[in-house]
Structure formats: C-alpha cells, structure tokens
GUVOZA-274697 format. One line per 3 residues: their letters; for each residue x, y, z of C-alpha. Coordinates in Angstrom, 1 decimal, m for minus. Each point is the difference from the previous one (the first is absolute). Last residue first. Layout:
a	X,Y,Z; ...
This chain:
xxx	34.5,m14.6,20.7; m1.4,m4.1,m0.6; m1.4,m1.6,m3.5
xxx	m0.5,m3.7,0.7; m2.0,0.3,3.1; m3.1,1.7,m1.7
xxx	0.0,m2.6,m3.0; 1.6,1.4,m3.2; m1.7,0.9,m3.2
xxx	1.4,m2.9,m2.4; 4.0,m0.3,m0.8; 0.3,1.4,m4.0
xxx	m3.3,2.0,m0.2; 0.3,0.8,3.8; 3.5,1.9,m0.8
xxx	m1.4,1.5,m3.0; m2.0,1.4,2.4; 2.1,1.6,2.1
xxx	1.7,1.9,m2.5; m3.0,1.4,m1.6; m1.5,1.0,3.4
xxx	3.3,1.8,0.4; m0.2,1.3,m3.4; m3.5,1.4,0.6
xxx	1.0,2.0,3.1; 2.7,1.6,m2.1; m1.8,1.2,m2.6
xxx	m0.9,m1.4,m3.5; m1.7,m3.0,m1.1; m0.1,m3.9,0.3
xxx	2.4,m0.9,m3.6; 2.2,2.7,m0.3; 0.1,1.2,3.5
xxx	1.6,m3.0,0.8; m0.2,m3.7,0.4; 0.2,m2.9,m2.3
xxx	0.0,m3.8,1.4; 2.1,m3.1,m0.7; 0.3,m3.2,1.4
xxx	m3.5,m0.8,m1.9; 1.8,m0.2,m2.9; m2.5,m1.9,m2.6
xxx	m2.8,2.9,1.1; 2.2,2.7,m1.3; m2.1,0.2,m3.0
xxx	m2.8,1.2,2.6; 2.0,2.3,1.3; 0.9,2.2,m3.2
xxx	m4.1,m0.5,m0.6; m1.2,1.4,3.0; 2.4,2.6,m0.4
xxx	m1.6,0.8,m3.3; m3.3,m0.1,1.7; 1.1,1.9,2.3
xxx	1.3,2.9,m2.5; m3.2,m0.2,m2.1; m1.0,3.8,0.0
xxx	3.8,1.5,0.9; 1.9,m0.5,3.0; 3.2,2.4,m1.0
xxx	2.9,m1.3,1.7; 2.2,2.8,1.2; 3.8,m0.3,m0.1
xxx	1.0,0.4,m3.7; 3.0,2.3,1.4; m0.6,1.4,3.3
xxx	1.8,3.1,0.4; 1.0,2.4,2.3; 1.3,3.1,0.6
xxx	1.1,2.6,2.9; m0.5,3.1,0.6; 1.8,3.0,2.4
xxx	m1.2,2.7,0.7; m2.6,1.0,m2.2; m0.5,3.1,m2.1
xxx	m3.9,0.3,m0.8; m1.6,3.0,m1.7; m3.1,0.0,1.8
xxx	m3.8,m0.2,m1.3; m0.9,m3.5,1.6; m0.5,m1.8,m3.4
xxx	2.8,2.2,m1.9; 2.2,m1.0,3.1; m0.9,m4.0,m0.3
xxx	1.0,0.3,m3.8; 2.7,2.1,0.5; 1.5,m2.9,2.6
xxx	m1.1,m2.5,m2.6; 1.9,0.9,m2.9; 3.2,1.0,2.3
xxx	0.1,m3.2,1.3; m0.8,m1.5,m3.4; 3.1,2.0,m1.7
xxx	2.3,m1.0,2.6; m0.3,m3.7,m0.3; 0.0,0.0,m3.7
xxx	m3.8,0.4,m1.9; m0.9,m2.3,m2.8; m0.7,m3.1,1.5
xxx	m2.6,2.0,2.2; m1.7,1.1,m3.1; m1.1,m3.4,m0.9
xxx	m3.3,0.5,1.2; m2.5,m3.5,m1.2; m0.1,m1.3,4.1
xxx	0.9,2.9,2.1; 3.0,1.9,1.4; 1.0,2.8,2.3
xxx	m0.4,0.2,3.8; 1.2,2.9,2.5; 1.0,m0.5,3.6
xxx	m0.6,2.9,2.1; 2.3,0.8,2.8; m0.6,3.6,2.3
xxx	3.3,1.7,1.2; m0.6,0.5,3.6; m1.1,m3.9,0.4
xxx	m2.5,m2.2,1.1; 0.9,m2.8,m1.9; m0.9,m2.8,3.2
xxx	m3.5,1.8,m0.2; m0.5,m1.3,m3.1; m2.0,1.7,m2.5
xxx	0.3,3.5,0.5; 4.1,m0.7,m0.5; m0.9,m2.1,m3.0
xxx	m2.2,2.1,m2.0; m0.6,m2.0,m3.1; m0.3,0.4,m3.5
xxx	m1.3,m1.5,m2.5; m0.3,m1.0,m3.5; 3.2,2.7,m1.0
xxx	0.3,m0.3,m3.8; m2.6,2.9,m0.2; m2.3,m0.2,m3.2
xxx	m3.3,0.2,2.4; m1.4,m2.6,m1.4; 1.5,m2.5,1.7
xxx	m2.1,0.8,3.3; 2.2,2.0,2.2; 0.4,m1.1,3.8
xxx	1.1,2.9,2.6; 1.3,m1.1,3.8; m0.5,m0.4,3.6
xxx	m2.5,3.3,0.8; 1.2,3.0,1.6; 2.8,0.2,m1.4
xxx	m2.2,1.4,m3.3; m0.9,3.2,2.3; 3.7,1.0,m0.7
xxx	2.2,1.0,3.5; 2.6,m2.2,m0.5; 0.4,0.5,m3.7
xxx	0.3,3.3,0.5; 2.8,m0.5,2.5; 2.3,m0.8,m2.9
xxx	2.3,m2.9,1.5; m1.2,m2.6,m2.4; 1.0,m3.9,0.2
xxx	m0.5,m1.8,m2.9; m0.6,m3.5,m0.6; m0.4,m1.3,m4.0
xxx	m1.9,m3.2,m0.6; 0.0,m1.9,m3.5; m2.0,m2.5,m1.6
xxx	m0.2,m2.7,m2.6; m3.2,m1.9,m1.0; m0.1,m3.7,m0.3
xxx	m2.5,m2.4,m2.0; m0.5,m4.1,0.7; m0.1,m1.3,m3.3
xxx	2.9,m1.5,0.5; m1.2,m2.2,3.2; m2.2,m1.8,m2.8
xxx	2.9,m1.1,m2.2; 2.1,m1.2,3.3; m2.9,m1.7,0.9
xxx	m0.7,m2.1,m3.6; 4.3,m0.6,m0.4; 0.3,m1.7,3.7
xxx	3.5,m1.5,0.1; 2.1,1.9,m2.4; m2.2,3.0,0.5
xxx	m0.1,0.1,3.8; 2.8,2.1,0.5; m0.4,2.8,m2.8
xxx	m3.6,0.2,1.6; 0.7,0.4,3.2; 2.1,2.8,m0.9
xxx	m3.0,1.7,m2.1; m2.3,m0.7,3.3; 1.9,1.9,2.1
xxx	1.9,m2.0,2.1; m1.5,m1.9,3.4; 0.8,m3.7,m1.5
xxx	m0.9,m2.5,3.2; 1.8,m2.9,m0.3; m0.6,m3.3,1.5
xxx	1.9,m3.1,1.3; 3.4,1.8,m1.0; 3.6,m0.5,m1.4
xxx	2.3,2.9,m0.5; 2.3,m0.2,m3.0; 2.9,2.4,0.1
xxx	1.2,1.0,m3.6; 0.4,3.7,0.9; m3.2,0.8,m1.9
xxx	m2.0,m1.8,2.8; m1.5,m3.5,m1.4; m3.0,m0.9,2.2
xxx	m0.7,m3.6,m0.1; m3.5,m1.5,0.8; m1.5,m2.9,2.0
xxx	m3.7,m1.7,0.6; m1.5,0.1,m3.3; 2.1,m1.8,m2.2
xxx	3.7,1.3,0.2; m0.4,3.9,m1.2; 2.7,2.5,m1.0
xxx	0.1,3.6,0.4; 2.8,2.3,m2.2; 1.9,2.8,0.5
xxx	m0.3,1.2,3.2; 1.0,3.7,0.7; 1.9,0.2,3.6
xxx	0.7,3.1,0.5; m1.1,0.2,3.4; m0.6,m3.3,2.5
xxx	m2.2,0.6,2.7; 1.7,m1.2,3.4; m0.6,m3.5,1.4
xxx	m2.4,m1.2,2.8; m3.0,3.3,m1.3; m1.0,2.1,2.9
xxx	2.2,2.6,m1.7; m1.2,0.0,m3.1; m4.1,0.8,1.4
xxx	1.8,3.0,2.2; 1.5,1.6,m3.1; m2.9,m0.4,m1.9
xxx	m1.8,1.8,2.5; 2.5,2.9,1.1; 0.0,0.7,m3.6
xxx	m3.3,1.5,0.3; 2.2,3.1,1.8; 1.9,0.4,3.2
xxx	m2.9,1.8,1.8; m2.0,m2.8,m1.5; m2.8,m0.3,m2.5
xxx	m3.8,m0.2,0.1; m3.3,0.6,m2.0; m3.2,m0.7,1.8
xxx	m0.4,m2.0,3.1; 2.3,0.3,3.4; m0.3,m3.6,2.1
xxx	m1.4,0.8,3.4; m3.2,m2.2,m0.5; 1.6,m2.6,m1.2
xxx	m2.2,m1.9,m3.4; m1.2,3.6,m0.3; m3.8,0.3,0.6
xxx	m2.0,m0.3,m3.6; m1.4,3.6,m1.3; m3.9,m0.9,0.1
xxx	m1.5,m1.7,m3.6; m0.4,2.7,m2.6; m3.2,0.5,m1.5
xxx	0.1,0.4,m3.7; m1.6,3.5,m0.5; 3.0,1.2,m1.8
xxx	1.3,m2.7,m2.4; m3.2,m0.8,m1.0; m0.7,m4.0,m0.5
xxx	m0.3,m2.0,m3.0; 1.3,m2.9,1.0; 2.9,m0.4,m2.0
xxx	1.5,3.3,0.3; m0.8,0.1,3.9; 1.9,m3.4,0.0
xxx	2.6,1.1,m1.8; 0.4,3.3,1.9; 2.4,m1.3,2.8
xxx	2.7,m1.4,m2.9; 0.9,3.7,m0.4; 3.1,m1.0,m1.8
xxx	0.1,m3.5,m1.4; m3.6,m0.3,m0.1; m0.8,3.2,m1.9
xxx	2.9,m0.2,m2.2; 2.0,3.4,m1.0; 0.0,0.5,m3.5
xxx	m2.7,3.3,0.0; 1.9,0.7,3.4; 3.6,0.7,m2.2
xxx	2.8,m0.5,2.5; 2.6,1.0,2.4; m2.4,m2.6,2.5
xxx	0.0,2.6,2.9; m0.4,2.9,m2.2; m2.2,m1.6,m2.5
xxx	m2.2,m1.1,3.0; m0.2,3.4,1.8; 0.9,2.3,m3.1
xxx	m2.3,m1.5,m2.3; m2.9,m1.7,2.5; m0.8,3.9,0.6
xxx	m0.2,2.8,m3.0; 0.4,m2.3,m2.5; m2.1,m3.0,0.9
xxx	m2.8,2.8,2.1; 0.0,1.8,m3.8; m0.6,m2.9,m1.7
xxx	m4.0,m0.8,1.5; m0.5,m1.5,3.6; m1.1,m3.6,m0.5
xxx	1.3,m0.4,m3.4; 3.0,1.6,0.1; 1.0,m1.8,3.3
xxx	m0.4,m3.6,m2.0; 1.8,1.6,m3.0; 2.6,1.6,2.2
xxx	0.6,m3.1,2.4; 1.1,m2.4,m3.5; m3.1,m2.8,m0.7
xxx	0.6,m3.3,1.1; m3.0,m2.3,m0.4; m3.6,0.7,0.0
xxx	m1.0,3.6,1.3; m3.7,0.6,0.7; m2.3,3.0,m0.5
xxx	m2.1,0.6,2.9; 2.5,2.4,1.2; m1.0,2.7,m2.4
xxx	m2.9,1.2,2.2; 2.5,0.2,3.2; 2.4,1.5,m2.0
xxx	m2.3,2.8,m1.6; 1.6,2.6,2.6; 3.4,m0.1,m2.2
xxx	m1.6,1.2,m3.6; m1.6,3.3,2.2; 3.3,0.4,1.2
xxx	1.6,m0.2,m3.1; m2.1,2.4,m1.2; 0.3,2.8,2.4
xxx	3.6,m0.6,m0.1; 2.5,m2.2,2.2; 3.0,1.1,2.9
xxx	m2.2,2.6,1.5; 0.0,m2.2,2.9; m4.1,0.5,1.3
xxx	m1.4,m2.6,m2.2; 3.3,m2.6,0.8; m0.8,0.1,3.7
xxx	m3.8,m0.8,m0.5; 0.6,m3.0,m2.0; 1.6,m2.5,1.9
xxx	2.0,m2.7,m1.2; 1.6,1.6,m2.8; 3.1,m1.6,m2.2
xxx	1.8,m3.1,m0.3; 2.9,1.9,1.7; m2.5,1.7,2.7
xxx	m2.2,2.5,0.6; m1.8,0.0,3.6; 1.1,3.0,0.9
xxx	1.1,2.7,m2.9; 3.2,0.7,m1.4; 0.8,3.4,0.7
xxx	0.4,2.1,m3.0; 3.3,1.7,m1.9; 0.0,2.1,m2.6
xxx	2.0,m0.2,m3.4; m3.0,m1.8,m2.2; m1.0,m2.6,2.7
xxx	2.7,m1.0,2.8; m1.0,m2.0,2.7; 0.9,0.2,3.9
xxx	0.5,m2.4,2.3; m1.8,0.3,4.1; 2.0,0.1,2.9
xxx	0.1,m3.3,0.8; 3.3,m0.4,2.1; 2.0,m3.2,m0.8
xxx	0.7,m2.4,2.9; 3.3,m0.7,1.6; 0.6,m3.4,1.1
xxx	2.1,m0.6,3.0; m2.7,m2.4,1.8; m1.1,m2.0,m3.1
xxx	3.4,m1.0,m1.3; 0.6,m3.2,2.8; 0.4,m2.2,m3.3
xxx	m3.0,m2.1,1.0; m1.9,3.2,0.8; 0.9,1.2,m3.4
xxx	m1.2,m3.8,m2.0; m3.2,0.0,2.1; m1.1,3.6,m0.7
xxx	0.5,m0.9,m3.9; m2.1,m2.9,0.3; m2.8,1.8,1.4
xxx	m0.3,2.2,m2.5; 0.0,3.5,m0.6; 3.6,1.4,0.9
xxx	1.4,2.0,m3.0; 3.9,m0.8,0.0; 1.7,3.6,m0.5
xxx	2.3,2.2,m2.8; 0.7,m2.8,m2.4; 2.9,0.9,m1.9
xxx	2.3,3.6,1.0; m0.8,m0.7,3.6; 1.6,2.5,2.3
xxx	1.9,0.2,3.0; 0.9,3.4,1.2; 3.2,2.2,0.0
xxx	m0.5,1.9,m3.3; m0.4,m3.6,m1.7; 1.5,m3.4,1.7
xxx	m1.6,m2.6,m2.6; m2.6,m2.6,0.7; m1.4,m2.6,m3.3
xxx	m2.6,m2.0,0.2; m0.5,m1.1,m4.3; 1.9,m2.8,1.1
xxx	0.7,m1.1,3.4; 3.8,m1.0,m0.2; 3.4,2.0,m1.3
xxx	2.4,m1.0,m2.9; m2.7,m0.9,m1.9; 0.2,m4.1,m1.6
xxx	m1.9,m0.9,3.3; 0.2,m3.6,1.1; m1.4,m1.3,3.5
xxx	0.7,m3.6,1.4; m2.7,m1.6,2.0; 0.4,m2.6,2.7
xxx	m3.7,m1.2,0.5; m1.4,m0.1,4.0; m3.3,1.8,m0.9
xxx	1.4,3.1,0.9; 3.1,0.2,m2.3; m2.8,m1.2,m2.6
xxx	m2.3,3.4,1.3; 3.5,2.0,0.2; 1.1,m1.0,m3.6
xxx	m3.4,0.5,m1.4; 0.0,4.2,1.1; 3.2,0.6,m0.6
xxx	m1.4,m1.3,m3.7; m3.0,2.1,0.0; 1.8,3.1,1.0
xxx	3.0,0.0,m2.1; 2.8,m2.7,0.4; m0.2,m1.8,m3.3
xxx	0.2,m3.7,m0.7; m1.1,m2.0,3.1; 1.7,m3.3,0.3
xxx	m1.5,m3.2,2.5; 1.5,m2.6,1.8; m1.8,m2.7,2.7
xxx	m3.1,m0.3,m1.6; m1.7,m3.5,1.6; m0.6,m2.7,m2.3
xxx	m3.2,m1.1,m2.0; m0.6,3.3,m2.0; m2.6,m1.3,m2.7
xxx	m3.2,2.5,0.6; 0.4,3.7,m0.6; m0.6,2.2,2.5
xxx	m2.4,2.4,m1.0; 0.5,2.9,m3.4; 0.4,3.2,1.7
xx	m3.2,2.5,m0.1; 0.4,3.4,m1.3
C-alpha cells in the first residue's frame, strides 16, 4: 500500500527524530533518518530488537523461529541488502517443490499455482489435487473473466469466481491462509494480492494474461528469491541496529506522545524520561499505536482498532529417526493443509531440505499452528502443542515421530489480518493524522506482512515525514 506524500508545512531542517519499536520497519526508518543526516533514538519495550525476527541456537544450528527469509522481488529490496553489504553472504532457499495435503494424502503443488491461486491451467489438470467437476468449473475462467469486480472483494470470492470453490479450498487456502494465518473468504484482494486488481477490474483471464519478460535484477549478481543468512534472518536486523549512531534502546515502553504544533513532539518513556523529537515514526502494532495516539488523535486511534490480529505459534524439532531422513516427503520443502483439514498444524516445513546452511544429520522442520477464528492454540500448554503437532506431522507422513529435541514459540496477537477494506481503513487512520504531519505509522500492521514489505514500510514512512531523498542525500 501506498504511503501518504510528504506533507507540506515543514519549514526547518529535522535534526531529531524517535522511532517507537525496533522490529523490521522501525530498524528499518532509524537507518534511512540515521542516513539522511537525522540523529534518531530507537525504543523497544521487548527486551530484545527486530520483532517478529527472531534467531535461536537449536541442535547446533541457527534457526529462525519468526520470519524464516526476506523474499527478494523488488528492486528496492536489492538496494537496501547491497547497501548493508548482505548480498554476497546470503543463502538462498532451495525450490524443491511444496506439498499439499487433501483428505490424508499428500500431492505436489502444481507449477504455475500460486497464493491467489492458478496461473496456468495445464499443471493443475494433471495434479490430482481437484475432481472431474471441479476441473471442468476451473477451465471456464477465461469465459468467466468478463465479469468485473468493483471494489474490494476478499481473494476467495474473487478466486471462487474465476476457478470455482474447490481451486479456493484446495489452493489459495493453505498458500494464502497459510502465509496470512487467516480466513481467504476475509482476506482483501488489494491488500493481499494487490497484482490481480487490475485483472479483476478489467476483466481479463487470469491465465491467458500475457506476462511481460522476467525484468533483469537491478545487480546482476545479486541472489533473487527467498534468502537468509548462515547466522540466521537475525543477521539483518542486527546489522540495520548497528549502523545506527546510538545503540537501540530495550525495555523502554513509552507512555505517552505529545505534540507542539506541527513541527515538534515529546515522547514520554515509562521511566519518566521525556525525549524531544522533530518527527516520530510509530513502528508498533497498530493496537499500541492506538492506545498512544488516542489523547491526541481520537478518529485514527478509532480506525487503527479495527485493525485485526491472529496469534501463532511455531514448534522446531529435531528428529534422529533415520526414517524421517530417507521419506519421499524430504524431498520437497514442506506440507501446507487447507483449514479444513481439522489439524492445528497450518504448515510445516522442512528446514534442513530447505536451506542448505541446515543441512544436518538430524533433519529440522519447523511446524506452524494458528489461524484467524481458531482459538485452540490458547488452549494447548507448551508441551501439549509440540506434541499435537509432531503426531500431527507423523500421521501426515505415516511415521510415529519422537523428536530430539523441540522447541516452542509463540507469537501472541502478532499477525495483522488485511481484511476486504483494510487500506482503506489505513487510509483513513492516516488521513486523521493529517494535523501531525511529524508523525508517520509503519509496520506490518498498516503496509503488509513479510519482511521485505516492512522494510519498504519503514522507509517510506521516512519519505512521508522528510520527502523522497535526492540521489546525494541518501549515501551506503
């Protein structure tokens, strides 16, 4: 989603500047201001930086227990790695092909299918994964087509109505549900597949659109697809804190956020320290946002609670039983379930055929739970999930599982859920914000999940508050 522009009024140069929160998108501001010549102050109520990235020590490799990998597909993102000198030690994720579960068996996903659903039809014919009749129902897409959206609709109606219900359960379910932890017949359109609005709008089939060429990579040698580090994502944010002039500071929950016109604020910490800033860029979820703009801005903080979460858990296990090892499932990266399968594991994934820096004796596979509307993963200790989802995966593979060693974790109201109207409900948050144009929202809350999108999130809120930068301002 768009950033608002710069907004007129700003008459002397920013010299201070605050970011609240010290997750991606926030790192991600404080090194653009840091950059731009602006001494910025970081504060994280966590006891530890870069949010939902998160790298733990586990069975003697580094693991990401949060965001697993920062998906490189834009320019912008290319830019922002080379400028941290991360491009040449990246490690890129094998593509050995996911697969999908449908009534207790597992199927390859097909080529050309992806989370908004098909994009070629001939793969998803020969799969196995629909019926006779559902087939049929998918093949009319070009004929259905014609038929234009206006508005927002949720992904699952628009992919319903091209390709029939069975491609939405069978398909955009577990690839968009899984990445979203959501429900796809809430999920918005333009929030999350925003490159079908046009299609939808238009008119045009999904399937014989013609594709324009694959564009050449802004550096030629930079790696492309999904990427981490030997040392784990966490090698990212750490490197974005510690080009910053002053250390992040870590429990440090503010408590309040004044304003002085339009050209000043105070940030109160909890500890009674005031901080005074030019700008402020608020990288919290948006329900924290919301607690501290609702003296000041009553209308935003109203809209940014709307904003919907899901909570969700990931359990690693390491597995010494060589008949894991050797399973044909290995094979491939990893198993997604559609929610209907009744399974509180959504996914999971085969770490150590994943990334060759997990290469391992004992394979790794990281195991998701939790979805927008399932409360069942408040119900379940620590122990009790692990071993929930550990059956599950064995039941699915046709092993009786004892792992090695697990571990658990959970992320507590941590996934915004970008229902039909989520940007223009953003649109709106920001929009009241207009009469404090020293301040700007950033975060996966607002602009959309995944790492690469809370950089660009970051950095634009940055613009918003300073103006997109001339070449020579922003330098590596």
């Amino acid at each position: 989603m768009p950033t608002s522009p710069a907004r007129p009024g700003r008459v002397s140069p920013v010299a201070r500047a605050v970011v609240i929160g010290a997750g991606v998108s926030g790192l991600a501001a404080a090194w653009r201001l840091h950059r731009r010549g602006v001494h910025v102050t970081v504060v994280e109520a966590a006891d530890l930086a870069g949010g939902q990235v998160r790298t733990v020590f586990f069975d003697g490799r580094a693991v990401d227990v949060g965001a697993e990998g920062v998906h490189v597909a834009e320019t912008s993102t290319v830019s922002t790695l080379a400028q941290l000198g991360l491009l040449e030690s990246a490690v890129t994720a094998r593509t050995g092909g996911t697969w999908l579960e449908r009534e207790g068996r597992l199927r390859r996903l097909p080529a050309g299918v992806g989370p908004a659903g098909p994009t070629r039809l001939r793969p998803v014919l020969t799969s196995g994964v629909l019926g006779p009749l559902a087939l049929a129902r998918a093949g009319l897409e070009p004929l259905l087509a014609r038929r234009r959206v206006v508005g927002d609709v949720s992904v699952g109606e628009f992919v319903g109505r091209r390709f029939g219900p069975q491609v939405v359960d069978r398909f955009v379910d577990p690839l968009l549900g899984g990445i979203h932890a959501g429900d796809v017949r809430r999920l918005s359109l333009a929030a999350c597949a925003p490159q079908l609005v046009d299609v939808a709008a238009e008119g045009r089939s999904i399937v014989l659109r013609r594709r324009p060429p694959t564009p050449a990579p802004a550096r030629p040698e930079a790696p492309v697809g999904l990427l981490s580090w030997p040392d784990g994502l966490q090698r990212l944010t750490s490197e974005l804190s510690s080009r910053l002039g002053e250390p992040v500071r870590l429990q440090e929950a503010v408590r309040a956020l004044g304003f002085r016109g339009t050209r000043s604020c105070e940030v109160e910490l909890a500890s009674g320290e005031i901080i005074d800033a030019d700008v402020v860029v608020l990288a919290t979820p948006a329900a924290t946002a919301a607690d501290l703009l609702a003296p000041t801005a009553p209308g935003a903080a109203a809209a940014l609670r709307l904003v919907q979460t899901a909570s969700v858990a990931t359990v690693i296990a390491s597995f010494a039983d060589p008949r894991l090892s050797r399973h044909p499932a290995l094979d491939g990266t990893g198993v997604l379930l559609p929610s209907s399968s009744g399974h509180v594991l959504r996914a999971a994934t085969f770490l150590s055929s994943k990334w060759p820096h997990l290469d391992g004796d004992r394979p790794l596979v990281r195991l998701s739970a939790g979805r927008a509307g399932d409360s069942r993963l408040d119900d379940l200790t620590d122990d009790t999930l692990a071993d929930r989802l550990v059956d599950e995966l064995g039941t699915l593979l046709g092993l009786r599982l004892q792992p090695n060693e697990v571990s658990v974790h959970r992320w507590r109201r941590s996934m915004p859920q970008q229902v039909v109207g989520h940007r223009e409900l953003v649109a709106t948050a920001r929009g009241r914000l207009a009469d404090l144009p020293q301040l700007a929202l950033a975060g996966a809350s607002y602009d959309g999940v995944g790492v690469a999108a809370c950089l660009r999130s970051g950095e634009r809120a940055v613009d918003a508050l300073l103006g997109r930068p001339e070449a020579a301002e922003v330098v590596a």
